[in-house]
ZASE-479588 format. One record per residue (C-alpha): residue number from 1; residue in one letter; chain; x, y, z. Coordinates in Angstrom, 3 decimals, padded with zeros to 6 digits, m for minus. Example, Ala and Ser with C-alpha at 12.3 -4.5 7.8 and 13.67 -1.06 7.14 Angstrom:
<pts>
+-----+-----+-------+----------+----------+----------+
!   n ! res ! chain !        X !        Y !        Z !
+-----+-----+-------+----------+----------+----------+
!   1 !   A !     A !  012.300 ! m004.500 !  007.800 !
!   2 !   S !     A !  013.670 ! m001.060 !  007.140 !
+-----+-----+-------+----------+----------+----------+
</pts>
This chain:
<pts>
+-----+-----+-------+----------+----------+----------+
!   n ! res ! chain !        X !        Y !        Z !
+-----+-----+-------+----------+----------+----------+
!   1 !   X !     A !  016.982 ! m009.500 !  013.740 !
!   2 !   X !     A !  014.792 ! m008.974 !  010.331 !
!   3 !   X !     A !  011.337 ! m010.078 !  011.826 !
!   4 !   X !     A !  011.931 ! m008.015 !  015.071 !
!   5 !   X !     A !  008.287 ! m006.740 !  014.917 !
!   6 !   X !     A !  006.642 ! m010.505 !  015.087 !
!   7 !   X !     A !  008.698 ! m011.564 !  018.127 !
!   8 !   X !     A !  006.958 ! m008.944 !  019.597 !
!   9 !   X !     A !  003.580 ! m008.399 !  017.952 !
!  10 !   X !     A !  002.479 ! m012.411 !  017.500 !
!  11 !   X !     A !  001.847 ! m013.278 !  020.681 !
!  12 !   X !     A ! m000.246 ! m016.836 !  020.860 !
!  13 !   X !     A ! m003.214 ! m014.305 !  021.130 !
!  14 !   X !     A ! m002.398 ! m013.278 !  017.906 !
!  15 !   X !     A ! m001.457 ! m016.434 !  016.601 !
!  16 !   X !     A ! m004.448 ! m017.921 !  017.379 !
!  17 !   X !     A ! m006.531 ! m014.849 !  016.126 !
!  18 !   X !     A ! m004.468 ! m015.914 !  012.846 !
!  19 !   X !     A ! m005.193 ! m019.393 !  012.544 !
!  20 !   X !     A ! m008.949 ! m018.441 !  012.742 !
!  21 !   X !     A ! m008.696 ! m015.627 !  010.164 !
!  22 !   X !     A ! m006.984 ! m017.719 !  007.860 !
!  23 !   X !     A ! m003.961 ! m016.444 !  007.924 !
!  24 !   X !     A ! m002.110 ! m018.682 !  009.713 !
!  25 !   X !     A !  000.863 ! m019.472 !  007.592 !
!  26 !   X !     A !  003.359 ! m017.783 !  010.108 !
!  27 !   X !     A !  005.803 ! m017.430 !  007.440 !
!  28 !   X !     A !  003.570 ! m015.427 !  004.892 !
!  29 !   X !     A !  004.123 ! m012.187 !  007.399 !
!  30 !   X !     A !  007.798 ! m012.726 !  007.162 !
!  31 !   X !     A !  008.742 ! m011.531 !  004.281 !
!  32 !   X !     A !  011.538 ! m009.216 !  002.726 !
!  33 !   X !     A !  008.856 ! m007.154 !  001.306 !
!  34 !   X !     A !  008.260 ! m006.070 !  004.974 !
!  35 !   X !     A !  011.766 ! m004.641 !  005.770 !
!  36 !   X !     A !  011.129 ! m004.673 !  009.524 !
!  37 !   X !     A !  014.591 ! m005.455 !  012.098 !
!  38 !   X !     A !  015.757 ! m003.683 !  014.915 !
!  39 !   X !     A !  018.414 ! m001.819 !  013.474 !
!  40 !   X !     A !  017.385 !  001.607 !  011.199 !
!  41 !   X !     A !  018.974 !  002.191 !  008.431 !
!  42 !   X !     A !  019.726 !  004.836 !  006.360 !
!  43 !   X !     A !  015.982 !  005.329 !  005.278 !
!  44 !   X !     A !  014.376 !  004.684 !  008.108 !
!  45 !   X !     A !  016.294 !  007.326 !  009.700 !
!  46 !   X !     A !  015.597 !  009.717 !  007.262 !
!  47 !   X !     A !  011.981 !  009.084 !  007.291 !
!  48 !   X !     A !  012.198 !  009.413 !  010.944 !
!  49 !   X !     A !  013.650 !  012.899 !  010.559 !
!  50 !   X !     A !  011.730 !  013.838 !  007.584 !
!  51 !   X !     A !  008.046 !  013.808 !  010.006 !
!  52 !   X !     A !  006.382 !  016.758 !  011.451 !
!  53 !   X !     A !  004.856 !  014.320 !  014.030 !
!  54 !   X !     A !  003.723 !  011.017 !  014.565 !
!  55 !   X !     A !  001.384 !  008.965 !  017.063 !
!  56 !   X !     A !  002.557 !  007.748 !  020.171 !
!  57 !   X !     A !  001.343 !  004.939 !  022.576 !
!  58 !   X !     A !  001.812 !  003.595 !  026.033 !
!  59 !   X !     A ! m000.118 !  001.807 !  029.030 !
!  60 !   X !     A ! m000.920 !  002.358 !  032.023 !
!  61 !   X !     A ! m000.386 !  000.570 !  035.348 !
!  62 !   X !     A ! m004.624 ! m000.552 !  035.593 !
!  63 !   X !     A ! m003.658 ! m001.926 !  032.330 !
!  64 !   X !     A ! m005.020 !  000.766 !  029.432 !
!  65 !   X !     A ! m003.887 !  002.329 !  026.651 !
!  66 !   X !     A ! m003.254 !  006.056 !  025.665 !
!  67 !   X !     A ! m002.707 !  006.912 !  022.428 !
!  68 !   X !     A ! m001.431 !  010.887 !  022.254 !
!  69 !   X !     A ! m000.384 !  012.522 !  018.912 !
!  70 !   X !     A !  003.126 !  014.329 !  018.975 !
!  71 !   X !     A !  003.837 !  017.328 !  017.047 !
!  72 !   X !     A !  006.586 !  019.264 !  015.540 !
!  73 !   X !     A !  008.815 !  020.887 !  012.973 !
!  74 !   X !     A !  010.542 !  018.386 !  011.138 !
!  75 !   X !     A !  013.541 !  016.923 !  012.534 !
!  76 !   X !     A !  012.302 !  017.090 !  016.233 !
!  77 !   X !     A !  012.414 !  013.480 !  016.183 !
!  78 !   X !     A !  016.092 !  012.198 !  016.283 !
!  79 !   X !     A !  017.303 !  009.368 !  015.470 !
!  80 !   X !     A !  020.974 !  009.330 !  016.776 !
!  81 !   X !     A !  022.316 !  005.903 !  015.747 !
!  82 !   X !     A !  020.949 !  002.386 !  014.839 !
!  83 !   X !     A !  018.539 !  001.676 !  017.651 !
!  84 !   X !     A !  017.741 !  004.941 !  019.030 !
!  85 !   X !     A !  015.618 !  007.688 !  018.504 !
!  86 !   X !     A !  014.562 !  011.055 !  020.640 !
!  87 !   X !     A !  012.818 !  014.058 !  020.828 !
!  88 !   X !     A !  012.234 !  016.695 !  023.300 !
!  89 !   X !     A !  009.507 !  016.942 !  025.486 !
!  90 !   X !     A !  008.101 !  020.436 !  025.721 !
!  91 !   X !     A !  005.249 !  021.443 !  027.668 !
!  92 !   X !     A !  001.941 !  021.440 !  026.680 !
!  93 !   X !     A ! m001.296 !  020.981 !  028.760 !
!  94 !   X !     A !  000.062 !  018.910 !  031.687 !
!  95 !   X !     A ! m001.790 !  016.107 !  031.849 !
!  96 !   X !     A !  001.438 !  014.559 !  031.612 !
!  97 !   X !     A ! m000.405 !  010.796 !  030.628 !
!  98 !   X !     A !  002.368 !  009.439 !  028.812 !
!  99 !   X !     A !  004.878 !  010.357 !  031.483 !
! 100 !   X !     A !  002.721 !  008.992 !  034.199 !
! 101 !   X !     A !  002.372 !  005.554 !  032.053 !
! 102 !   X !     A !  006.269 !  005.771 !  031.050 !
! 103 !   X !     A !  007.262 !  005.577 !  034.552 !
! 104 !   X !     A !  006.066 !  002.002 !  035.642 !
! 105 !   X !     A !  006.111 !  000.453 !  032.176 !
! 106 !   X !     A !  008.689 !  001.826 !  029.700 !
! 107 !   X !     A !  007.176 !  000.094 !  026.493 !
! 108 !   X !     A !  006.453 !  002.449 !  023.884 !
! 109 !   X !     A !  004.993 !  002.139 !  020.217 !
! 110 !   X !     A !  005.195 !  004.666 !  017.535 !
! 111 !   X !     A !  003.508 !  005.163 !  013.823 !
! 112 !   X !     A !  004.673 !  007.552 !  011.476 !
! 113 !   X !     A !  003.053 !  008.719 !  008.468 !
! 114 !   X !     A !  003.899 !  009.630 !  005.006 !
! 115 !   X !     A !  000.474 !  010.063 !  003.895 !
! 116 !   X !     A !  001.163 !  012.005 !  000.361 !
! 117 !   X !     A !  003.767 !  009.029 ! m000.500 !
! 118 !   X !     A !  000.891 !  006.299 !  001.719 !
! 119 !   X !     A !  003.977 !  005.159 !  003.533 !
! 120 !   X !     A !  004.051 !  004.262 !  007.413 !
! 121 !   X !     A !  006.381 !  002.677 !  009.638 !
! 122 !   X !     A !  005.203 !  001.421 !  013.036 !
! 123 !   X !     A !  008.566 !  001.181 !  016.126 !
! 124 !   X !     A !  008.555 ! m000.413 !  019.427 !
! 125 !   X !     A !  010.835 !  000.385 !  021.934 !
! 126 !   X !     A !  011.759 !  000.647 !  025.469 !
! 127 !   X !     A !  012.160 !  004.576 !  027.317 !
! 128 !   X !     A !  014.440 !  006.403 !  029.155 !
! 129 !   X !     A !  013.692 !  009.404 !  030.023 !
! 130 !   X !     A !  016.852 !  011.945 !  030.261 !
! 131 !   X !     A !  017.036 !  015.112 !  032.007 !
! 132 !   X !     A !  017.190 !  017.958 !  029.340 !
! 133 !   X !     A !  020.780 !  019.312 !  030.515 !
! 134 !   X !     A !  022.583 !  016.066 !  029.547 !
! 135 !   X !     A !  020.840 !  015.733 !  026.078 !
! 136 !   X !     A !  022.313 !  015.171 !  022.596 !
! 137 !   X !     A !  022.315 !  019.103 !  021.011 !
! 138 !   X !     A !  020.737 !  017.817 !  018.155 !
! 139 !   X !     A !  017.552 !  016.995 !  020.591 !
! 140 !   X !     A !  017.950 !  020.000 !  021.914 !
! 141 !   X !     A !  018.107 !  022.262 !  018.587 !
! 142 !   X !     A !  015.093 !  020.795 !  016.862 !
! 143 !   X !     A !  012.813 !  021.742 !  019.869 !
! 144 !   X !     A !  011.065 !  024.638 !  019.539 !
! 145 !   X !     A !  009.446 !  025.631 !  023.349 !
! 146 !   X !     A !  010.043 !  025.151 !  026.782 !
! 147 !   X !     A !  011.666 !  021.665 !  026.938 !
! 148 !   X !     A !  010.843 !  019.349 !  030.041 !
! 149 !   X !     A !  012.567 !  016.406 !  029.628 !
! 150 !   X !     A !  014.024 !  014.090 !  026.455 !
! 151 !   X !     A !  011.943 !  011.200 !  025.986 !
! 152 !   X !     A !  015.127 !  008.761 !  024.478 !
! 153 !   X !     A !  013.685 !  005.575 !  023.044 !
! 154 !   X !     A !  015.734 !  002.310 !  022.543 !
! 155 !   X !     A !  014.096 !  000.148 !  019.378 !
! 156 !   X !     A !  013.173 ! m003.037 !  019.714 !
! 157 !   X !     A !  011.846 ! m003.404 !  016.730 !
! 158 !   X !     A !  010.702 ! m001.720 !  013.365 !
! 159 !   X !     A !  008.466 ! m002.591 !  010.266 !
! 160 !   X !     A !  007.166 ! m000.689 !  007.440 !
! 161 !   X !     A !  003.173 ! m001.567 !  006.990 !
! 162 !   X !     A !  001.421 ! m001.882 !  003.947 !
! 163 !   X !     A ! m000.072 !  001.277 !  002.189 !
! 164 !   X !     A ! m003.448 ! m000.381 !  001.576 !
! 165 !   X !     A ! m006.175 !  002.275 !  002.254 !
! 166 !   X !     A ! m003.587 !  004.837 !  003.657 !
! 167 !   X !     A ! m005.151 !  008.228 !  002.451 !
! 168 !   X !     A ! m003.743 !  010.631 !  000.604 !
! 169 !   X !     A ! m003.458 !  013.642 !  002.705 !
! 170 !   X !     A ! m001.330 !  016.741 !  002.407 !
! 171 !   X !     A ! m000.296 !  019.757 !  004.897 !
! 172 !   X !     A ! m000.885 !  023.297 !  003.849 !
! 173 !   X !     A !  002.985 !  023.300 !  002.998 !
! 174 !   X !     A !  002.794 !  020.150 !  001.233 !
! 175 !   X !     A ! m000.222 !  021.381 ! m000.721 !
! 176 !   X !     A !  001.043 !  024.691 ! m001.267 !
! 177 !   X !     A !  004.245 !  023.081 ! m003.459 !
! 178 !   X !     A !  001.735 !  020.981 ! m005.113 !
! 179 !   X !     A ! m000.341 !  024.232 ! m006.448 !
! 180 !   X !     A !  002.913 !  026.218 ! m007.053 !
! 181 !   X !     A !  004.021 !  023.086 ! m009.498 !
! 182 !   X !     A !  000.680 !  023.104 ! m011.071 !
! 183 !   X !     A !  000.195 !  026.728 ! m011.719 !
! 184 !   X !     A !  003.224 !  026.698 ! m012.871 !
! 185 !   X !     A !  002.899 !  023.986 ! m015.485 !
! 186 !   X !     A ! m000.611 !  025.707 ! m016.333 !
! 187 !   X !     A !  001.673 !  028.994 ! m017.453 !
! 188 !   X !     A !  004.048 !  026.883 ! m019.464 !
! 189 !   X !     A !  000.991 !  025.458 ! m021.420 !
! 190 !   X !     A ! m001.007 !  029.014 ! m021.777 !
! 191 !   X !     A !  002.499 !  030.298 ! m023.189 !
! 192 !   X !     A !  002.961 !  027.715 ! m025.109 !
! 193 !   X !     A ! m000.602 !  028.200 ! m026.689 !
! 194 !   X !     A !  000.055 !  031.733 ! m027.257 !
! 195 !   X !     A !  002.680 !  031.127 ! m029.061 !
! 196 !   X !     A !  000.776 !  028.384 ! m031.214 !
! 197 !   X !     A ! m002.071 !  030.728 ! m031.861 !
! 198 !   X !     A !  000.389 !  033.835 ! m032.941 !
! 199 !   X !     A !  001.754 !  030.871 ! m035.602 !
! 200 !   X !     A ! m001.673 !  030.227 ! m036.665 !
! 201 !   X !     A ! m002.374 !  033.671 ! m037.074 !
! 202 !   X !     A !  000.850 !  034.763 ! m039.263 !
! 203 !   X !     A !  000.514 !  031.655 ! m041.479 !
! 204 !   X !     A ! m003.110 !  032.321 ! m042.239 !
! 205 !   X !     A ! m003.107 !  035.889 ! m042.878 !
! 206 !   X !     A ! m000.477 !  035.086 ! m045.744 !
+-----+-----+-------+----------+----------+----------+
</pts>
């Protein structure tokens, strides 16, 4: 389905929260400039795997939200076909919030980031959570600590959001292979004015 995200996301809430805005034309959020579904392709699931982490959120039973960032090496979030994606749950401060909320209402919404590219691509799925001993080895390779469970999620739907005002931001690797290209660069151009000057040198002492 290519507008996956609006049969969830436009409720008649929203609908009507668009119609006062102005920006009720329905049809002007469905777009193919959106390239939402519920089926990843290729790139989304190399996106997926390409992100050291990504924000997470689910509800609770009295109804509110909790938002909880995820972190890891790249690649701990799988996607393993079409409509599913996983990563292992290690432990961390056990406050175990999301697990508490995941266990009377399974929704789940993710947002990645790409902020040196300004890209982002929001998911909603549904969770199941899967004992670590009968997890895909992929899951289980890209963890790194003491894994508790797999969180599996089933997508419902998908759609990549507009960069508008997404800042650029970079990680200490990402800016570290941004100053290695530069100096680099710099020495090609100090070189290259050496050589220039020696030039200038030889023709004017003849």
């Amino acid at each position: 389905m290519p507008y996956a995200f609006a049969e969830i996301a436009f409720t008649p809430s929203v609908r009507a929260a668009q119609e006062r805005g102005g920006s009720g034309h329905y049809a002007q959020f469905l777009s193919d400039l959106r390239n939402g579904g519920d089926r990843l392709s290729g790139i989304e699931r190399e996106f997926i795997e390409a992100r050291d982490g990504f924000y997470q959120a689910t509800v609770s039973e009295t109804g509110w939200p909790y938002v909880q960032f995820r972190g890891g090496q790249k690649g701990f979030l799988r996607a393993l076909d079409d409509q599913t994606i996983a990563y292992a749950d290690v432990r961390g401060n056990r406050q175990y919030i999301s697990v508490g909320n995941l266990a009377v209402n399974d929704r789940i919404s993710l947002i990645l980031m790409d902020y040196p590219q300004a890209r982002r691509l929001k998911i909603w799925g549904r969770v199941n959570i899967v004992a670590a001993g009968e997890a895909h080895r992929a899951v289980l390779d890209s963890a790194s600590g003491r894994v508790e469970r797999i969180v599996q999620i089933h997508v419902e739907a998908f759609d990549w959001n507009c960069p508008s005002h997404i800042p650029r931001r970079f990680t200490a690797e990402e800016a570290g292979q941004e100053l290695e290209a530069a100096y680099h660069e710099n020495a090609v151009l100090m070189a290259e004015i050496h050589a220039l000057r020696q030039q200038i040198a030889k023709g004017g002492g003849g």
